[in-house]
C-alpha positions in Angstrom: 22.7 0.6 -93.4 21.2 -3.0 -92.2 18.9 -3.1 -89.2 19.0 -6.4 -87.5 16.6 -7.4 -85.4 17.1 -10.4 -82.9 14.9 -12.7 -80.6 15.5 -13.0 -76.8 18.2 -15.7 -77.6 20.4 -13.4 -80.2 19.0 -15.4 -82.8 18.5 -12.6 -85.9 14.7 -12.7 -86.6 15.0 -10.4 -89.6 17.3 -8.0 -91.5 16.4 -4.7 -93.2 18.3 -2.5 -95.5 17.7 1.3 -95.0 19.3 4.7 -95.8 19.9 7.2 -98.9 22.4 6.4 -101.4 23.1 5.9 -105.2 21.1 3.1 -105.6 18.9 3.0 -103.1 15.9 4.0 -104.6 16.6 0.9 -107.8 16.7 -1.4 -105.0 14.1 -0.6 -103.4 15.3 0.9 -99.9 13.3 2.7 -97.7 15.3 5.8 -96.2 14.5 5.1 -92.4 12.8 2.0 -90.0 10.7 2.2 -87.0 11.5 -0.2 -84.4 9.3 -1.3 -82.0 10.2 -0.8 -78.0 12.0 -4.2 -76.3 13.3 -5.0 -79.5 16.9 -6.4 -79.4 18.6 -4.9 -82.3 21.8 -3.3 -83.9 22.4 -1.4 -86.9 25.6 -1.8 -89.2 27.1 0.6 -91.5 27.5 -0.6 -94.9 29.0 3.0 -96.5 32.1 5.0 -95.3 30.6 8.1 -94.0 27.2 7.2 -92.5 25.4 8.6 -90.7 22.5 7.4 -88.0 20.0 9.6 -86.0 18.3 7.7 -83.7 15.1 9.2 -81.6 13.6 7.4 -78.8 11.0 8.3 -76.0 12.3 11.0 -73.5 13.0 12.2 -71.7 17.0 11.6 -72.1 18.2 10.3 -68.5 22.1 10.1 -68.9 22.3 8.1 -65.4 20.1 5.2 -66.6 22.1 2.2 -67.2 22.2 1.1 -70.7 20.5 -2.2 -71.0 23.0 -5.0 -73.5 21.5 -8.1 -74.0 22.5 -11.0 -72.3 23.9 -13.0 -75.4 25.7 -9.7 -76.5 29.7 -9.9 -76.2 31.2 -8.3 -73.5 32.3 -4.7 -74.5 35.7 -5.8 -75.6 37.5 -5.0 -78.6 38.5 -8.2 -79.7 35.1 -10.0 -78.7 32.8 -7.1 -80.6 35.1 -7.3 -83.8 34.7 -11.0 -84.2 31.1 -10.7 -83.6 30.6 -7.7 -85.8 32.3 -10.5 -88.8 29.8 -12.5 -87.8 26.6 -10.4 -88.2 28.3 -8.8 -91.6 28.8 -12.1 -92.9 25.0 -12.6 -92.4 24.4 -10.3 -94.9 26.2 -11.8 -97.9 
């Protein structure tokens, strides 16, 4: 997996690699990250399969809006695929 982390703009402030896998442990990948609150942040999959638990501070309100950051495409197919290119090309 790669955590990204952004600034208030959307410009990525840093990139993490995390999660178990053949050769994680040669590269030197932790298995998990903590993120701390107010951070603007997305995670990408970089193995078929994956899987991501994610535990925040309860408790679990299902009528809260869910807070997207302003810079964020709109939640459209088209506009989230291009983006998504965009982040996974930051990683080459």
């Amino acid at each position: 997996m790669a955590l990204i982390v952004f600034n208030n703009h959307g410009v990525i402030d840093g990139i993490r690699l995390f999660g178990i896998g053949s050769s994680s442990g040669s590269l030197n990948i932790v298995a998990g990250v903590e993120i701390p609150p107010d951070t603007w942040h997305t995670v990408l999959s970089l193995a078929s399969g994956s899987i991501l638990l994610e535990i925040k501070a309860g408790p679990f309100n299902p009528d809260m809006p869910k807070f997207l950051a302003p810079w964020a495409p709109e939640e459209d197919p088209n506009e989230g695929i291009d983006y998504l290119k965009q982040l996974m090309e930051k990683l080459n």
